[in-house]
Structures are given as C-alpha cells and as structure tokens.
N, C-alpha and C positions, 0 to 999 in steps of 0.2 A: 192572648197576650195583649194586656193596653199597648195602645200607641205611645211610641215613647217609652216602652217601658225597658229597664234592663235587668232580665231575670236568670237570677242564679241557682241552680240545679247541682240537688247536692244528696248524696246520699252514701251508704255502702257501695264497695265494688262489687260488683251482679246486680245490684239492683233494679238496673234496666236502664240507666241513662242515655248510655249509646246508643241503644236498641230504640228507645224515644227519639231520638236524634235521627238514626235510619229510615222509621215510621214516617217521621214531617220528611223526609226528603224522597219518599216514596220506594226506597229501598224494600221496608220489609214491609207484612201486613198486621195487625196484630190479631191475636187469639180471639178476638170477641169484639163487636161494634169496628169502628170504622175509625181513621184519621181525615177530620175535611181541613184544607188548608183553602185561607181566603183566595177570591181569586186577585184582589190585587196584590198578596205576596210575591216578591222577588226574596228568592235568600241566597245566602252569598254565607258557603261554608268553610268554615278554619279547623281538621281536624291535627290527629296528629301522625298522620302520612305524609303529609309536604308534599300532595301531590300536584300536578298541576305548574310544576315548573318547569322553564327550557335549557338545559340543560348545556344550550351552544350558545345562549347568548349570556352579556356580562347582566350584571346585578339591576343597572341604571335602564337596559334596552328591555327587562324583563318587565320591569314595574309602568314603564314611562309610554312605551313602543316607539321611543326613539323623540318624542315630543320634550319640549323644553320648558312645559304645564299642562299640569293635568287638575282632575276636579274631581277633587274629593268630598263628598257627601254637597256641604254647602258652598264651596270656598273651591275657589283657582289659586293652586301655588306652583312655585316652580320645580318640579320634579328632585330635581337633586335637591334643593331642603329637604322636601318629604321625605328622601330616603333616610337623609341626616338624622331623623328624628327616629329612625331606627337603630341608629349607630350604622348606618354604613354611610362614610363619610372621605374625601379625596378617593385613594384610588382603589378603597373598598369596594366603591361603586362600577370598579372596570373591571372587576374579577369576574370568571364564570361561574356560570350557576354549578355547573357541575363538578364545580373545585370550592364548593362552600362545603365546611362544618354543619353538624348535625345543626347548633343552635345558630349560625347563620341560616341555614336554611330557612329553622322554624321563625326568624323575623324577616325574613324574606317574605316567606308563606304571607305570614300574617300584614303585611304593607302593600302587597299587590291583593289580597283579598279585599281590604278595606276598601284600595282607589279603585276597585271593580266597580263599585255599589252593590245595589241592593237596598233594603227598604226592611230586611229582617237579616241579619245577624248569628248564625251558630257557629258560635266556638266552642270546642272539646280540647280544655286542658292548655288554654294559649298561654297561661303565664310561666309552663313547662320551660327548661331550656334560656329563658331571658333574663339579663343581666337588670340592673336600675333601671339603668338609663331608657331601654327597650323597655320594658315594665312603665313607667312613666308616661313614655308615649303610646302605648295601649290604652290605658286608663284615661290620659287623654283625648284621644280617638273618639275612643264610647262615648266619653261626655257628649263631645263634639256629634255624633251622631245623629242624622235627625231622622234615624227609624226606631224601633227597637229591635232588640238584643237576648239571645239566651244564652247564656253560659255555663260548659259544665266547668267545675272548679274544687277540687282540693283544699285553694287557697283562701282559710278562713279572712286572712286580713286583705285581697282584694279585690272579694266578694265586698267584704266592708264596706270598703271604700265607694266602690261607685252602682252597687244594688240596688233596683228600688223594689222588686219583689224576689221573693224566697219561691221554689219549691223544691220540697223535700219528702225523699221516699222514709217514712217513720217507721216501718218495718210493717212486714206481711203485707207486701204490696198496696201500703196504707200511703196513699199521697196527700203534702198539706199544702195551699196557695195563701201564701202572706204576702201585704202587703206591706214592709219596709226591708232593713239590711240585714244583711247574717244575725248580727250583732241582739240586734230589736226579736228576730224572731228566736234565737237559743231564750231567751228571756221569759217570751210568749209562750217557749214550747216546755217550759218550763212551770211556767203560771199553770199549762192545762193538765202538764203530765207528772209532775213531781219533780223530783232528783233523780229519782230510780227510773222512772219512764224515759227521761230525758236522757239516759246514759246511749251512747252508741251502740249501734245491734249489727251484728253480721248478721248477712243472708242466711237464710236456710235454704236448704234445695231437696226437693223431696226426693230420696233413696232412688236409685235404677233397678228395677225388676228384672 
C-alpha cells in the first residue's frame, strides 16, 4: 500500500475481502504463500461488530478518557468538538455506551478508532448505518489522515470521493491494483475488458462432494 494512500476494496460478496482483512491482522493464514505486514505498521481497525466499546461509560469518557483534548492524527482539539463532528453533540455525549443505537454505536465505533491512531487504517463497511453529517466527517477524517487507508466499501459514490487507489476482485480470484478512484477505474476496467467483461460477476464456489 503507498504511503498516504487511500485504498478501496471492492468486489462481489465471497469474494474474499474480509478474509483479506483477517489475513493483514493476522486472524487467518492464507492457502498458499504468506501475508508480511511492515514492521513499522500500526493498524487501527473499524469493522462492523462495534467491538471494543464500554459499555458503562457515557459517550464523551469512551472516546476522550476523560481529557478535555485529545490528538487526533495531526491536530490537538477539544474532545467534545471531535465528538461533535460525529453528530454526538450536548448531552448525546453523556449517554451510555450501552444505551446507544445500532448506528450510534457504529459512529461511536468509528471516532474513538480514529482518535486511537495508527498509521494504517481498516475499515469494513464504515459508511454502513451513518447519517450526512457522520458521513462527512468520515470523509473528512481520511483526507485529514496522514497514514494510509484501506477500505472495504459497497459505496460507489464514497469510494469516489476520497479513493486514490482501486482494488478489485474481477472475478476467478482475479485481483486488479489501480491507481485512481472508483470512477477512473470502472472506465479503465472498461477500456481493458469490454462492456461484457466489465458487467458484475458473482462468486462461484466449487460444488461440496
């Protein structure tokens, strides 16, 4: 992955995305050859279990740990903005974790993963669950990031928006590394493969004996 880069991951469901995802975090192993992660990576992952939150404390004492600034990637702000910029905002911020909504949670999740750091970025499906406003300050985030980023994502338009490389499973466990956005690369995958090639493929899975 370049430095700096923010890369979107895209393919069929089965594909293998998660299972890629698992791999870099040392979960699984895979069938043949090996996964080496650098050693200066730190990753700092967003899926979509929501795990990793406290369930007894409010919203503000989860993200902040009780501090009145914290430091996010490059930048000291004051806690309660940051959360602001999730939409949890007055006394949203004083509720329990464990009295949040599914998609409170999932912008909870993702504003205390951010202010964690890290230096490498997996997200699995963050734009899931989030309203605008949440959505906005995501996309902002990233920009704002000064690691890189992989992302798996669904969503063609924000992929769009802040992608600067593609990868995508093109079917028969065929993977492509592009360098630009969604957008540049349907184009590209287009130029190489046709109209017909370029149409969407479900998985195949080979029969059970």
């Amino acid at each position: 992955v370049p430095a700096g880069a923010i890369v979107g991951i895209i393919g069929p469901n089965g594909a293998g995305k998660s299972t890629l995802f698992r791999m870099i975090q040392g979960v699984g192993t895979p069938d043949s050859g090996e996964a080496v992660i650098g050693q200066t990576a730190q990753l700092a992952f967003v899926d979509q279990s929501r795990e990793g939150l406290a369930a007894d404390k409010t919203v503000w004492q989860d993200v902040s740990g009780g501090l009145d600034n914290i430091v996010v990637g490059k930048f000291v702000m004051p806690s309660r903005a940051y959360l602001g910029r999730f939409n949890f905002k007055g006394n949203d911020q004083q509720k329990l974790v464990g009295n949040l909504s599914g998609g409170e949670r999932g912008r909870l999740h993702l504003a205390k993963t951010l202010a964690q750091g890290g230096n490498v970025l997996m997200l699995d499906e963050p734009s899931n669950d989030l309203d605008v406003e949440t959505l906005r300050a995501l996309e902002d985030a990233l920009l704002e990031f000064a690691g890189s980023a992989m992302i798996i994502s669904h969503d063609r338009w924000f992929l769009d928006r802040i992608c600067t490389h593609i990868l995508a499973c093109e079917g028969d466990s065929q993977w492509f590394f592009y360098d630009g956005n969604y957008q540049e690369y349907e184009a590209d995958k287009k130029k190489r493969l046709g109209e017909e090639g370029a149409r969407p493929k479900r998985v195949r899975f080979k029969p059970i004996r």
